[in-house]
C-alpha positions, 0 to 999 in steps of 0.5 A, a space after each residue: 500500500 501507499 504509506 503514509 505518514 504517522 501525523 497524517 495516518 493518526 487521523 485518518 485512524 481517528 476518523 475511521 474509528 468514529 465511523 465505525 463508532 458512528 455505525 453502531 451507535 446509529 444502528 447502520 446496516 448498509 453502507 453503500 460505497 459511492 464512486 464515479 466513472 469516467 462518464 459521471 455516473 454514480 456507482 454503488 456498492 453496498 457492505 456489511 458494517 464488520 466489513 467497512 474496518 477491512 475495507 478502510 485497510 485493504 479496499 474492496 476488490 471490483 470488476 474494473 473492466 465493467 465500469 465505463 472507462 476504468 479498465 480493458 478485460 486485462 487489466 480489471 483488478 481494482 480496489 475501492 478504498 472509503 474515504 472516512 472523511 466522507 461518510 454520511 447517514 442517508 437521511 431518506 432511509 429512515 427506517 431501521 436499520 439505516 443506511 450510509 454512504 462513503 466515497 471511495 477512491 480507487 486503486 489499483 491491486 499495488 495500492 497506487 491510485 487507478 489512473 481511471 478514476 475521476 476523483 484521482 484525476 482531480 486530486 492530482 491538480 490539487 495537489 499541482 495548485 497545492 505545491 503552487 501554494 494554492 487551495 482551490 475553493 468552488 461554489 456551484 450554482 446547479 439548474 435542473 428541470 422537474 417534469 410532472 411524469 417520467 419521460 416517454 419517447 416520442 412524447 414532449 416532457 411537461 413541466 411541474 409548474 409554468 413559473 419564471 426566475 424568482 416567481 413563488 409558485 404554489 406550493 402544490 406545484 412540486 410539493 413543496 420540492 425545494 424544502 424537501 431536498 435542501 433538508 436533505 441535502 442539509 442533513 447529509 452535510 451538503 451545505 446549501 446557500 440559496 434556492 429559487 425558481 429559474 427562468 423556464 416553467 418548472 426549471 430550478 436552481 439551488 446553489 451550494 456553499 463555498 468548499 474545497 474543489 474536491 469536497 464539491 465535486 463530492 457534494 455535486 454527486 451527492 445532490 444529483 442523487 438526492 435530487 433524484 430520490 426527492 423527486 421520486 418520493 414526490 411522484 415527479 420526475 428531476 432531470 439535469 439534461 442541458 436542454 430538454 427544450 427548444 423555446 426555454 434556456 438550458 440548465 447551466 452549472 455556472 461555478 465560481 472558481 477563487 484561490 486561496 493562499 492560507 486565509 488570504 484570497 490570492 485573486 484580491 488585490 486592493 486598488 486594482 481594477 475590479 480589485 483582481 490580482 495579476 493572479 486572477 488575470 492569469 488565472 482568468 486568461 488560462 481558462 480564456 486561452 483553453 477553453 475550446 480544448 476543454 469544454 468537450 469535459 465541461 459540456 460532455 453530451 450532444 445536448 450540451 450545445 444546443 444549450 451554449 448556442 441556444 440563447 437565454 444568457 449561455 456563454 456561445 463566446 469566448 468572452 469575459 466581463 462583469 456586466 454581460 451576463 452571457 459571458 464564458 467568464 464573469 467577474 462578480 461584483 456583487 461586493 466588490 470590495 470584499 476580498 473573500 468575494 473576490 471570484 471568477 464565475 465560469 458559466 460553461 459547465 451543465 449540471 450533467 457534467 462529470 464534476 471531477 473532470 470538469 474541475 479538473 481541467 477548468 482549475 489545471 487550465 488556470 494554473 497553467 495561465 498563472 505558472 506561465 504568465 499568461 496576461 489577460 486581453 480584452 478576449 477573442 470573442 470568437 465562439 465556442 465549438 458549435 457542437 460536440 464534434 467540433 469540441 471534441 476535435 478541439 480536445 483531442 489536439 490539446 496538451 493540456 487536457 491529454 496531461 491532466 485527464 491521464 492517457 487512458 481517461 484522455 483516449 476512453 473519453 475521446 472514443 466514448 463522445 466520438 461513438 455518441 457523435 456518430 449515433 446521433 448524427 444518423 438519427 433522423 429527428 422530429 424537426 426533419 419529418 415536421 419540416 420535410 415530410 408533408 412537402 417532399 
């Protein structure tokens, strides 16, 4: 196994053994270990708690090849190893005995990290921001539309309710679904900052609280699941698709991005225009410069253009501002002279992304802007790639984005998105049979 050293080993032993404690004192029956693969799929496995002290040890042993991305048939052997400082009860299974859940990271049998697994990936460019001195704190802002029933093909989703942004809807119209899942959420220490109803009919949004880039990827994954569960108990139906319909803006995850060196924010500097750092500004053009690599991460689907490129404020531009509310980059000045709100917002990711890739190239494509001095221009205001071919395209010519994601994400992902391209360009769609149909 990877050794550790005793500081960082005793609490790790402490942490475990109020885990295990927690598990008895609880009553918990089923701890449910949680990953991600390469996709961003949540993936589970559940365990006996006589078998969570062992696994905290050794791992759990699992079949790599039959997860999406993680391994070829000769190379399956994998671990899943709980991180204890992740546990949490599930507080929807309320009856006795309960349930909880842990995040695992995965490696492989040698006990060296998988190079597969997501939440590696982004550990690694924290660790790179770290040895710069750096910790990288995220705030996501997370939209997602509640449809009244489950989705049949064929057949136009509709939505719970007809309310705009901010509107107060009727608590009938979703069931008081907001309420529900932040206490949820809440109780499985997924803290929560704001809520409210976004701009199309039954379109919502809540915002988590500031943590470390890693925890949020975590709590993202959490509050899909939960939203999710939420929505079943309700007798609707939660997605986070980007753009489930034409005439309505998309479902963005607009995240904000700040540096911090010790308590200091190192994107602040008093005096300076917008009271942004030279750190800032590197960081901000790094993004600027690498966008087009690195969107086919944050915006993974087919689905994920039309709603860069289908108005309702997306950022479709490589652009960066403070008032312009569509562009990729938005400096907030909500307090502007406040330096722990000193913050970039990136307005390019969806909520169905795989939070830990798109972290990872967004925070590794700031980094590189800082490490190698990048100044920040006006902006191009060229486009984005129009459509996941061209973002794919993009990616598979980048450095930057091959280096971060590792050879065997880097290549599994580039073939994943070329095969989903291709299905969906042989798709005959309704547009064509409405408009061709009737007159050819």
């Amino acid at each position: 196994m990877v050794p550790q050293d005793s500081s960082s080993g005793a609490a790790l032993n402490k942490q475990e053994e109020f885990v295990l404690r927690t598990l008895e004192e609880r009553d918990i029956r089923f701890v449910r270990l949680w990953f991600t693969d390469v996709l961003g799929y949540l993936k589970s496995v559940a365990i006996a708690p006589p078998e969570l002290e062992n696994a905290f040890a050794e791992g759990i042993g699992f079949d790599g090849s039959a997860i999406e991305g993680f391994a070829r048939g000769t190379e399956s052997d994998m671990l899943a190893k709980p991180d204890p400082s992740t546990f949490s009860v599930l507080p929807w299974r309320t009856a006795k005995p309960g349930a909880a859940r842990i995040f695992c990271d995965i490696v492989l049998p040698d006990g060296t990290p998988s190079p597969s697994d997501p939440r590696n990936v982004l550990k690694r460019v924290l660790k790179r921001a770290a040895d710069l001195g750096f910790t990288c704190y995220t705030h996501p802002e997370i939209e997602f539309f509640l449809f009244k029933e489950a989705p049949v093909p064929g057949v136009k989703p509709i939505p719970i309710d007809s309310g705009g942004y901010f509107d107060q809807t009727p608590a009938a119209l979703g069931h008081d679904f907001r309420r529900q899942a932040i206490t949820l959420l809440e109780a499985t220490g997924v803290s929560v900052e704001f809520s409210h109803h976004e701009g199309a009919p039954g379109q919502q949004e809540i915002d988590l609280r500031y943590a470390d880039a890693l925890s949020t990827a975590d709590n993202i994954m959490t509050f899909r699941h939960i939203i999710k569960e939420v929505a079943l108990d309700q007798g609707v139906f939660a997605s986070f698709m980007p753009k489930p319909f034409t005439e309505f803006p998309g479902s963005g995850m607009h995240t904000h991005f700040s540096l911090f060196k010790g308590e200091a924010n190192a994107f602040y500097e008093a005096g300076r225009e917008d009271q942004l750092s030279d750190v800032a500004r590197s960081f901000i053009a790094g993004v600027i410069t690498h966008a087009p690599e690195l969107v086919a991460v944050t915006n993974q689907w087919v689905n994920s253009y039309k709603r860069l490129h289908g108005g309702g404020e997306a950022p479709a531009r490589i652009n960066w501002g403070k008032e312009n509310r569509d562009a990729l980059i938005r400096i907030p000045m909500y307090k502007p002279k406040k330096e722990n709100s000193t913050r970039i917002e990136f307005r390019a990711p969806d909520s169905a992304c795989n939070p830990y890739l798109a972290f990872a190239v967004t925070i590794a494509a700031g980094l590189r802007g800082i490490e190698r001095g990048y100044k920040l221009e006006k902006g191009s205001n060229t486009a984005l790639p129009r459509d996941l071919n061209e973002a794919i395209s993009a990616m598979e010519k980048s450095e930057l984005v091959r280096e971060i994601l590792g050879e065997h994400v880097f290549e599994y992902f580039l073939r994943n998105k070329r095969a989903e391209w291709e299905d969906y360009r042989r798709q005959v769609t309704a547009y064509e049979l409405d408009r061709y149909l009737p007159v050819l």
